[in-house]
N, C-alpha and C positions, 0 to 999 in steps of 0.2 A: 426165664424160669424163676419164680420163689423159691428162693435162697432156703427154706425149712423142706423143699419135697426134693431134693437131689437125693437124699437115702435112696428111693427107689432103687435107682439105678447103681444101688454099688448090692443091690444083693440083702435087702432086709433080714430077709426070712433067714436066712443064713448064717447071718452077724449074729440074731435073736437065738439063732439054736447053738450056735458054739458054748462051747464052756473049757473052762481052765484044763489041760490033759492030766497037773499034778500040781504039785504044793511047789513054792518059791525055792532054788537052792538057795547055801546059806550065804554066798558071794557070788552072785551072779556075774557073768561081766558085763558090760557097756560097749556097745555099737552105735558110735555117735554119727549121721551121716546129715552134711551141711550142704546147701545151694546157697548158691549167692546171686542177689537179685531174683527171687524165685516168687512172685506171686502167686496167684489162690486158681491160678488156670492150671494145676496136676490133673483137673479131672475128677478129684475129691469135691470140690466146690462149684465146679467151672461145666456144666453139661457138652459144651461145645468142644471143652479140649480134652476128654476124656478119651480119644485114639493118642493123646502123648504122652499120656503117662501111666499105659497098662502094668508097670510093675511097682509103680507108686502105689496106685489103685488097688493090687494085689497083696502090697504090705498093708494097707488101710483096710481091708477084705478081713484081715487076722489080727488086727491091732484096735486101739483105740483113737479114733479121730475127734480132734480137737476142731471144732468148725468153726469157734472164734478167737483166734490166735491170733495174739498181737505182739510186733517189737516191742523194746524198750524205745527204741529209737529209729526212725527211719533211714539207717546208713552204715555204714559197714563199721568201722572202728567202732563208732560207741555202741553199737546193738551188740557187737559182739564180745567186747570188754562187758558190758552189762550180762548177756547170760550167762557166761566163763564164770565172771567172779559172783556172781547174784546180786551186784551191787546198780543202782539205779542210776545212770546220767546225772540227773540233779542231785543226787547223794555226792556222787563220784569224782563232779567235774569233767568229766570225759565225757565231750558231747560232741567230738568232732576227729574227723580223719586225720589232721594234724597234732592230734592229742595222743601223745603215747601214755598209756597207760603204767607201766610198771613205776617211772619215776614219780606219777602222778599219784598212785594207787600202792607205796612201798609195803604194807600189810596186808594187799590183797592175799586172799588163799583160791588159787583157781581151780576149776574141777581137776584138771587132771592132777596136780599136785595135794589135793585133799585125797584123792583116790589112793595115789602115793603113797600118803601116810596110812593108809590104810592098808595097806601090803597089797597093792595094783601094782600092775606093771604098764604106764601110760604112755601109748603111741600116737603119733598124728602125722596126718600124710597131707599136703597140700591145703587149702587156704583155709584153717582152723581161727586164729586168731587175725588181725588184718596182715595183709600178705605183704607191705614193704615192710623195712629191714627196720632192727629194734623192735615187735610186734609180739614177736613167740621165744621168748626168752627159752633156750635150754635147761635151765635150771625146773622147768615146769615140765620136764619129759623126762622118762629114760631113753627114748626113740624119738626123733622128728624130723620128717623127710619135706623139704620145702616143694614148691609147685613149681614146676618148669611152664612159663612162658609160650604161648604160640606166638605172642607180638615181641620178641626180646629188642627191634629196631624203635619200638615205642617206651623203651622200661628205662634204659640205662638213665645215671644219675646219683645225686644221693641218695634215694630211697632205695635203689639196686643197687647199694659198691657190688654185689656180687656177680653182677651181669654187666658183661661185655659192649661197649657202646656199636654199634654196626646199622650200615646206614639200608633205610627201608627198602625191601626189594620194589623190583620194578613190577610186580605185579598189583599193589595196593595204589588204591585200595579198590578192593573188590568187589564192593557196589556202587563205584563209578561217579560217585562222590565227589569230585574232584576241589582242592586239592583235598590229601586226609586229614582227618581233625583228630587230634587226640583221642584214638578210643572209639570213637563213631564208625564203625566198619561192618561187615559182612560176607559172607562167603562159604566158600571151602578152600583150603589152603591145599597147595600141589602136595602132597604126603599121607601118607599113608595115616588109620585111625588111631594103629598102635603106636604113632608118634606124637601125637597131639597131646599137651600138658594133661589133663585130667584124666584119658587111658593110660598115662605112665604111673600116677597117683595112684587109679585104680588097681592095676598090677601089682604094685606093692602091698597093696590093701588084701587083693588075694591072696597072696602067696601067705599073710600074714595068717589069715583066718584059715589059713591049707593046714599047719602045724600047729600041734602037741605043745600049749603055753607052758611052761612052768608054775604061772601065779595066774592069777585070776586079773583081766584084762580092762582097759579103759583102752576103746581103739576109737581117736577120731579122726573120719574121715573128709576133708573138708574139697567141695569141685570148686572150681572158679565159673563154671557156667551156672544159669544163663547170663552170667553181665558180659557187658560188650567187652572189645568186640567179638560181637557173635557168628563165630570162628567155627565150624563143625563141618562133619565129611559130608559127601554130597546126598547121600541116602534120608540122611534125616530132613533136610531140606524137601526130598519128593513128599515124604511123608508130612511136613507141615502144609503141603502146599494144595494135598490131595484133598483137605476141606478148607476152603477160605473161611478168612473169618476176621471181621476187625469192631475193637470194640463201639456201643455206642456212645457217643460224646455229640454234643451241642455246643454250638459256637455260644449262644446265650449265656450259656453255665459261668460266667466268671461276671456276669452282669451283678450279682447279688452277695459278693463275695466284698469284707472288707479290704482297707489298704496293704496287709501285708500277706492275704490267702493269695491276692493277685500278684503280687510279686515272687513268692513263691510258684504260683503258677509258671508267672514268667521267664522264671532262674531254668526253669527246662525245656522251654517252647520252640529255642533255635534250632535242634537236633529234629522235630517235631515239624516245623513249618519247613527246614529244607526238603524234609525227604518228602512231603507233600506235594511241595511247588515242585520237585521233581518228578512228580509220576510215583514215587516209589513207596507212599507210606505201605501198602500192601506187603509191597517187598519187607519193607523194614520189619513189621510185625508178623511174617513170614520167617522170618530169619531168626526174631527171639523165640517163636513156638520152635524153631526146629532143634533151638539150643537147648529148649526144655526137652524136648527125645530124645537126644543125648545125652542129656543129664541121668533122664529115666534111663535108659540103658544102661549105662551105667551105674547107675544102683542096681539097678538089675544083676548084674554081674557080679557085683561084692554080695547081696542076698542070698545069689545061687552059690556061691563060695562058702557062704556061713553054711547053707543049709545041705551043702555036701559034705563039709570038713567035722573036726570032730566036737566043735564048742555051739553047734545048733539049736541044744536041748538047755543051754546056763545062759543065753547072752540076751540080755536086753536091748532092743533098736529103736533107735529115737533119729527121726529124721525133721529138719526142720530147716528154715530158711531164715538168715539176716533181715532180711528188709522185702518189701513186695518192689513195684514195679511200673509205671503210668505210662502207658503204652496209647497215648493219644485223647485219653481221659483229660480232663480240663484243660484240653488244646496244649498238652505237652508229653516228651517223654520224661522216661528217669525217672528217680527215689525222691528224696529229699521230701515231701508233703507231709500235711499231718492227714491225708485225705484217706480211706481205707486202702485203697488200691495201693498205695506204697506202705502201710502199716500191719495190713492184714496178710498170714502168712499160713504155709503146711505147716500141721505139726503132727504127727503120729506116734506113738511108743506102742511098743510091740515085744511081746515075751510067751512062748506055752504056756506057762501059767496064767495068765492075763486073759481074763473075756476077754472079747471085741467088743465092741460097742461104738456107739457116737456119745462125743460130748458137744451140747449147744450153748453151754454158757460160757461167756469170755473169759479167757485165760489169757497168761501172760508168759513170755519167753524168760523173764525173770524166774518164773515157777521150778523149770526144769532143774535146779540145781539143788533147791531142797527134795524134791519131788521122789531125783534121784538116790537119793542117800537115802532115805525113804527107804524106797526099794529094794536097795544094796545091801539093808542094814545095817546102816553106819549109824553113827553118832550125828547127831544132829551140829549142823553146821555153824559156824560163829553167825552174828545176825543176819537177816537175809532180807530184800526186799519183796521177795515174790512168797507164794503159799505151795504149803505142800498140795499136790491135789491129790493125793492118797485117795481120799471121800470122791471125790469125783470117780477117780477108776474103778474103786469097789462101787460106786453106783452112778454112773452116767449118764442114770435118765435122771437124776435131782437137781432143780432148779434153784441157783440161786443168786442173788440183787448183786452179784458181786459188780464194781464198776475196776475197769482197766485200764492205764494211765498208760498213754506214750508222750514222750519230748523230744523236739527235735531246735536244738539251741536253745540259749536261756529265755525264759520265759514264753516261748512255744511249746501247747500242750495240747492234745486231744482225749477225753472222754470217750468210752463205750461201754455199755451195757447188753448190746447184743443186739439192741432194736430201737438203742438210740446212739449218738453220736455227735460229740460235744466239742466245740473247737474255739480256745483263749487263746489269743496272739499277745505278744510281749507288751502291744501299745494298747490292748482291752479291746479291740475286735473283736468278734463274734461268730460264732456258724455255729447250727444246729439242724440236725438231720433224723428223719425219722425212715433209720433204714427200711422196715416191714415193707414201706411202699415208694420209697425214693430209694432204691440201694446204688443209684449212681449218684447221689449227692448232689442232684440238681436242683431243689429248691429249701435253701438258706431261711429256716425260719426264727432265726435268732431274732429277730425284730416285731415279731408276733407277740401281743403282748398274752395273750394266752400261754406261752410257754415260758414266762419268767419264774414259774415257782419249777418247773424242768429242769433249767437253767442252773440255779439256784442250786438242786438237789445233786447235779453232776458237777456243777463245780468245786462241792466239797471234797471230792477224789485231789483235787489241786495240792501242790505242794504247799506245804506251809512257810517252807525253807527251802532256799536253792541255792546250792554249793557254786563259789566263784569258778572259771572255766580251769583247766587248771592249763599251765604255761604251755604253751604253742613250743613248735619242733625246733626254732629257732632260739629259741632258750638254752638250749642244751648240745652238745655237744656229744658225737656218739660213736662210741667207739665198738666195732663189730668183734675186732677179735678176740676183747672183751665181754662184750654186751652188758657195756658199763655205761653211764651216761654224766656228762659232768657238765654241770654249770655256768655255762657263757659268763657271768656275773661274777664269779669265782676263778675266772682263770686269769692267768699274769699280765699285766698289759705289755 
């Protein structure tokens, strides 16, 4: 289906006649709700997976849907360091999982601590910033409840001193895999739903928005689904399974791709070719849609809690995803590409005051943090990488040239403008893609000499400057009881 006629189906006429119920309160609160590893199959974008994410679909129904939403960065640490603080990867230096940010970033101001200062009272529940240990500093919350683990026999270590080392049950791994690989799993786990890490997160998430705040609220709520492993009760599984569906891909696609698009290819293709040569890619991509119906479910359930309890009519919701997800797409699974499928994300915000509407020009996950203050009416924030998109909300049908920058590692970049899509590799490789009618990215016209002034025009979006990495986990030394970090370099020999 052309990616421009999905409206259809969420309800035009509808969206078209809505209007604002009243005027903006004076401090609204904040409803921050995060997936991790969550591609553009909610059902907003994805025609095929719209039975998995009927309450996605239904905050998109009353909100504003952003239809070209892009990371900062294709992975979890740095994309989510980048929207937090609004600060860019190549600004940052924080372009990688091993990159903690606070020592990296010691002036960062992150949202919840800007809300803070603004007389917020900011909570967060499960995997908000990255979820090993050193990520979510305390000092950035009045409230913060960490994520409990469904794999805790996969965690223990130094990234977990908090978790118990305990050796894997005899049931894994559950899609028969043999032996487990780090992470690569599937299943239902013998227990109950109320047990599972992200219904306990949510729990608390309720109970939260059940009560009478004192101050006016920054609650984010962060799941761990759908990244592996894709771990959910057996119900959702029926329910992925009741439509097949697996993306299309071509063995060819990586024929036209320079030296380092193929090797990133390659960096995710072994998770990808076992579960093939197994029989099971079906299963596999079975088992991430079902981790997405559980995810929706659970949004579903913190939405019905806002919209029982008594802060329904003042909270803003902003739901949104780290990174997308390549589910077989250029013969691999996993994040890490500059390809859209791992860059291309949900994004919705949502408020009674707020038309609905669609927005189709590209936007960035960097956006949301001026966006928000914006909204909140706050003071405008120390500088920021991303744009307010105020103008966009108050009018979502205006078009404009804007282009949208992701990185993933130094000197890895992709371009988008919404209908095109532009990709410099660190060694001056090339890709260019003319989504309108390749939206799988299967024919590379970088080499076309016809699209050299294209080229040209999107590679201006390019950094002109790009910040050294900043020091790897191993530099430092970390101290939890603290959450202080000191200097390898600096310590006594």
């Amino acid at each position: 289906m052309n990616r421009r006629t999905w409206l259809g189906l969420m309800g035009t006429a509808a969206i078209a006649a809505a209007a604002p119920s009243r005027p903006s309160p004076p401090r609204p609160n904040v409803l921050m709700l995060i997936a991790d590893d969550l591609n553009t199959w909610t059902g907003l974008q994805h025609e095929e997976s719209r039975g998995l994410s009927p309450e996605v679909i239904r905050l998109g129904e009353r909100g504003l849907v952003f239809q070209n939403a892009f990371c900062a960065s294709p992975l979890c640490n740095p994309s989510r360091t980048a929207t937090l603080t609004g600060v860019a990867p190549w600004r940052s230096g924080v372009y990688d999982n091993a990159h903690w940010w606070r020592p990296a970033m010691p002036d960062a101001i992150t949202m919840p601590a800007y809300w803070r200062r603004h007389g917020y009272r900011a909570a967060g529940v499960g995997k908000v910033f990255h979820h090993t240990a050193g990520f979510n500093p305390p000092s950035e919350w009045d409230e913060f409840h960490t994520f409990r683990f469904d794999d805790p026999w996969d965690r223990p270590g130094g990234s977990y001193p908090e978790i118990p080392a305990t050796p894997a049950p005899p049931y894994v791994p559950l899609n028969g895999l043999s032996p487990l690989k780090h992470e690569f799993d599937w299943g239902s786990l013998p227990k109950p739903e109320h047990e599972y890490g992200d219904s306990r997160s949510v729990a608390w998430a309720e109970d939260y928005l059940s009560r009478e705040q004192s101050q006016p609220f920054f609650l984010a709520l962060g799941l761990f689904r759908p990244h592996l492993p894709w771990y959910s009760p057996p119900e959702y599984f029926r329910m992925a399974a009741a439509a097949k569906y697996l993306p299309p891909a071509a063995v060819e696609d990586l024929d036209d791709l320079p030296a380092e698009g193929r090797r990133m290819a390659a960096a995710g293709a072994s998770d990808f070719e076992r579960s093939r040569d197994a029989g099971k890619l079906q299963d596999a991509v079975d088992a991430y849609r079902a981790s997405i119906r559980y995810a929706d479910a659970l949004f579903g359930r913190v939405l019905a809690a806002l919209e029982s309890g008594p802060h329904a009519e003042d909270t803003i919701v902003v739901l949104w995803s780290d990174n997308g997800f390549h589910l077989g797409e250029k013969q691999r699974f996993h994040k890490s590409t500059l390809w859209e499928r791992a860059c291309r994300v949900p994004l919705v915000v949502a408020a009674p005051w707020l038309k609905p509407g669609i927005v189709d020009c590209p936007v960035s996950l960097l956006d949301l943090y001026p966006t928000l203050t914006t909204l909140c009416g706050l003071p405008k924030p120390p500088a920021m990488d991303g744009q307010d998109l105020g103008p966009l909300i108050a009018n979502p049908k205006q078009r404009t040239r804007r282009l949208v920058l992701t990185g993933f590692r130094p000197g890895n970049y992709a371009v988008s403008d919404g209908t095109w899509r532009y990709l410099r590799y660190h060694d001056g490789g090339e890709e260019l893609y003319r989504l309108t009618d390749d939206s799988n990215e299967w024919n590379n016209l970088a080499s076309d000499p016809r699209y050299r002034g294209r080229i040209r025009a999107m590679a201006r979006a390019l950094p002109r400057h790009e910040a050294q990495p900043a020091p790897d986990k191993s530099a430092y030394r970390f101290h939890p009881a603290t959450y202080q970090w000191q200097r390898t370099d600096a310590l006594p020999e």
